[in-house]
C-alpha positions in Angstrom: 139.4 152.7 90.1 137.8 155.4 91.9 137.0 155.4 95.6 134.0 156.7 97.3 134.4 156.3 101.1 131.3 156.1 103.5 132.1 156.9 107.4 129.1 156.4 109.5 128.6 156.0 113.5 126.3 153.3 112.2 126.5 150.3 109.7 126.9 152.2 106.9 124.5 150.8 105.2 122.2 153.3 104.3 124.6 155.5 103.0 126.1 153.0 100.5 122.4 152.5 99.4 121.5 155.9 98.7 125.4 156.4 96.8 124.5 153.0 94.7 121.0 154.7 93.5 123.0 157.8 92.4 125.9 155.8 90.8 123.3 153.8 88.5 123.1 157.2 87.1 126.5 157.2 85.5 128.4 154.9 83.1 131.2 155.2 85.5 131.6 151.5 86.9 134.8 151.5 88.6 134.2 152.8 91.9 134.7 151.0 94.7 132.7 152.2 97.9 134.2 151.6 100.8 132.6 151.8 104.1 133.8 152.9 107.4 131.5 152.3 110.4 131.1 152.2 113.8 132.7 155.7 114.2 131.6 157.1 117.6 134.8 159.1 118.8 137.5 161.1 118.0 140.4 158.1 117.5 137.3 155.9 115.7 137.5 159.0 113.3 141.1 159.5 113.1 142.0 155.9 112.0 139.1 156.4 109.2 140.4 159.4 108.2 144.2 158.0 107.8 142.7 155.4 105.4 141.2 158.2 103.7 144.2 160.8 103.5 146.3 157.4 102.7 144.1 156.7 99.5 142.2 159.7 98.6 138.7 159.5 97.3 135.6 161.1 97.7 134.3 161.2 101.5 130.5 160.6 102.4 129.4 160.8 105.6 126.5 159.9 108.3 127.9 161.4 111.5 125.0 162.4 113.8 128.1 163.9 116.5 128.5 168.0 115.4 132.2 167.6 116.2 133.0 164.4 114.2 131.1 165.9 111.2 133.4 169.2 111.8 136.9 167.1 112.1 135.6 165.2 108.8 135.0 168.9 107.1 138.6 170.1 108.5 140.7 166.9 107.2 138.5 167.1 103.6 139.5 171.2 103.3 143.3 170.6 104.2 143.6 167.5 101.6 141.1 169.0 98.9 138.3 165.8 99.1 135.5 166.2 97.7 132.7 165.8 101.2 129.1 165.3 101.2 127.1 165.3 104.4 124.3 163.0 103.7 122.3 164.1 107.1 123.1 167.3 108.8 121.1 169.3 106.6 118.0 167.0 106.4 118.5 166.8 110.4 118.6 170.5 110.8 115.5 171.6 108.6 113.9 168.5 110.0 114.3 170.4 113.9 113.3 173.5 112.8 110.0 171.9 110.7 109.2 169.8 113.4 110.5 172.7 116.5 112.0 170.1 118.2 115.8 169.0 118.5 117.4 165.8 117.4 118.2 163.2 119.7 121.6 163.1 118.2 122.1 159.1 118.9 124.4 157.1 116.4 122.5 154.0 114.8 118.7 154.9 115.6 117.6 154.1 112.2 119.7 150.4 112.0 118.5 149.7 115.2 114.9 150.6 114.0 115.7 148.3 110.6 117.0 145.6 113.0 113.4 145.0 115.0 111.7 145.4 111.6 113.4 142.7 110.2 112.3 140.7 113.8 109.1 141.5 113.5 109.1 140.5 109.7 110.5 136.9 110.8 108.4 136.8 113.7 105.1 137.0 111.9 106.5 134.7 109.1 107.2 132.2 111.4 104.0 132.3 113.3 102.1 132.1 110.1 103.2 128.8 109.2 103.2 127.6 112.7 99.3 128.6 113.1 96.9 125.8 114.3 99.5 122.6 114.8 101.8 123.0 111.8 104.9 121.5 111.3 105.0 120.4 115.3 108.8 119.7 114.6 110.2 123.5 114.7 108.5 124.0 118.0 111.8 123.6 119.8 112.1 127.7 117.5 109.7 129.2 119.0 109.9 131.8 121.9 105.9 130.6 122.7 103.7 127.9 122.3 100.0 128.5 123.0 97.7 125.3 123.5 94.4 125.3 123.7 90.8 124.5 122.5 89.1 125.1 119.3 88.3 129.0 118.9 90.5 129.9 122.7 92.1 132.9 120.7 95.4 131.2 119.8 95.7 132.6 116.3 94.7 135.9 117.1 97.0 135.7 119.7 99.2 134.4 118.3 99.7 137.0 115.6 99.4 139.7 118.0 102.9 138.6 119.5 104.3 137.4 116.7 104.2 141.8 116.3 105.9 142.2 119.1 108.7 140.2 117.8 107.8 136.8 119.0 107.9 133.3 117.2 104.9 131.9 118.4 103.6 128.3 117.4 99.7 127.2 118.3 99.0 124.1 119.2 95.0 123.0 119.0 94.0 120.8 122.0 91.3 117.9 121.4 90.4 115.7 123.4 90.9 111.9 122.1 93.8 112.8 120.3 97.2 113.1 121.8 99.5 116.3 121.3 102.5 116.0 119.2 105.3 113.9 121.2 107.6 117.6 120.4 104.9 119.5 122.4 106.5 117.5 125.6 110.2 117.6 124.2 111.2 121.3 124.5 111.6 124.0 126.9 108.0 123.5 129.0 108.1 126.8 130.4 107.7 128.1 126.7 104.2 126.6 127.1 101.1 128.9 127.3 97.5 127.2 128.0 94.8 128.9 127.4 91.9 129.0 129.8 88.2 129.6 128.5 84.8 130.0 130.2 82.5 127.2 128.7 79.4 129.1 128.3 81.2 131.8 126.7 83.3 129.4 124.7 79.8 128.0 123.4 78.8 131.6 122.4 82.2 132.1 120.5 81.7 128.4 119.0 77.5 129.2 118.0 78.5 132.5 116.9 81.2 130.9 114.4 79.0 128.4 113.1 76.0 130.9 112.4 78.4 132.7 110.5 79.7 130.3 108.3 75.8 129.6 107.9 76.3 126.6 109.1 73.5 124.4 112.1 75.1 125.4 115.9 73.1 122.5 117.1 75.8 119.8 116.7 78.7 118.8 119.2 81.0 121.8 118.3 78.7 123.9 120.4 77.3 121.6 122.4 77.5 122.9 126.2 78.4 119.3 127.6 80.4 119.0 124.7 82.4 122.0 125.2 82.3 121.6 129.0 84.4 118.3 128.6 87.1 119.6 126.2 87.6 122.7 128.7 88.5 120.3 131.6 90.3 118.1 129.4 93.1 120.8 128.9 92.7 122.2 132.6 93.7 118.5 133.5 96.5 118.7 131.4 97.8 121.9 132.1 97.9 120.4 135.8 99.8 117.9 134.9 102.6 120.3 133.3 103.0 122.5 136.1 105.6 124.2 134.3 103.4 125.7 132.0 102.0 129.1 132.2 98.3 129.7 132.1 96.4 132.1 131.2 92.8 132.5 131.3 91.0 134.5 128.4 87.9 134.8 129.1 86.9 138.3 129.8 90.0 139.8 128.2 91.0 141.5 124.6 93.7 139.7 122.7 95.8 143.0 123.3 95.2 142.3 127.6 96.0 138.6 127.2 99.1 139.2 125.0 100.1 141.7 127.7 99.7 139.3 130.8 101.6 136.4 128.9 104.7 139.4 127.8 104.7 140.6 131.5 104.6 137.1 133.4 107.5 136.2 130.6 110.1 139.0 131.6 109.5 138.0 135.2 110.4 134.8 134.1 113.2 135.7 132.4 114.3 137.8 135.5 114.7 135.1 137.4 
């Protein structure tokens, strides 16, 4: 059994990915790699190094510290290990391509893998949360946004769920009663949004002349629309622990931003 030893100031992971993709080039299959992480000083890199020197093998490393990459080159010379520096060089003709220095900060590239993968869930979990589904995972969700018929909640919605959010929407009509788990979680999770009637009417015409459809029944009915806007303004009093914000005249990038902002003051508190 060979060993093939990975020391990173990170995971580790990406290292052990790239040496799998080159061991699937040999019939060798006994190899063990063996990762070392979290190495971001001198004794981190000693104690490594000791496993190393105990059980020779062949040394790979992802050390964005100059002097840690040097101590690993000193130790491999004095006890004959084979080394391969997976960054410096890619890091160094990356500077002088780019004529600019690297930040030289351990675990960048997991930390930027880490908010990917948030995002990833974020948007997955929106998705199937869009327009009143399965109102019994709300108590997941970082946001709930409740509103009328075209108030902007998926667009929203999906908008945050890039920032890393799990947002749920919930549609407000009036006649029917919101899910009982609407009132059963955290209430200041709740977002209504607030909507001009004549310009909800032009949304709601718009919609319908688009879909070819006649604007001329209820759906864009001014009176119609009128009563469903003060429906959820009534209920949005009632729930004083809810946010609101009112959509109107602002982009879905604007709105998102008001609802992200009033949230960390929140969160200050």
């Amino acid at each position: 059994m060979k060993t093939i030893y990975v020391l990173s100031d990170s995971t580790g992971e990406t290292a052990e990915r790239v040496i799998k993709a080159a061991l699937s080039q040999f019939y060798e299959e006994d190899v063990k790699v063996h990762r070392l992480f979290q190495i971001r000083s001198q004794s981190d890199l000693q104690q490594a190094l000791a496993v190393v020197v105990r059980d020779p093998g062949m040394l790979v490393y992802t050390l964005v510290d100059p002097h840690l990459s040097e101590a690993v080159e000193r130790v491999a010379e004095e006890h004959g290990l084979i080394v391969v520096d997976l960054l410096s060089s890619l890091i160094y003709n990356m500077s002088r391509y780019l004529g600019a220095p690297s930040r030289e900060i351990p675990g960048l590239l997991h930390r930027i893998d880490t908010e990917y993968h948030k995002r990833v869930e974020a948007v997955d979990f929106t998705v199937k949360h869009d327009d009143g589904q399965e109102p019994r995972h709300l108590y997941k969700a970082d946001l709930v946004l409740v509103g009328v018929s075209r108030s902007s909640k998926t667009p929203l919605s999906m908008y945050l769920a890039h920032k890393g959010y799990k947002v749920a929407n919930v549609p407000l009509v009036k006649g029917i009663a919101p899910p009982e788990e609407l009132f059963q979680i955290d209430q200041t999770k709740i977002v209504g949004l607030v909507i001009d009637t004549r310009r909800l009417v032009e949304i709601r015409t718009s919609r319908l002349l688009n879909m070819r459809q006649s604007p001329r029944g209820s759906y864009a009915d001014y009176q119609q629309v009128e009563d469903e806007v003060e429906y959820c303004k009534r209920l949005y009093r009632q729930h004083p622990d809810w946010m609101t914000i009112d959509v109107t005249n602002k982009s879905v990038e604007e709105a998102a931003s008001e609802i992200m902002r009033r949230m960390d003051e929140l969160s200050a508190y």
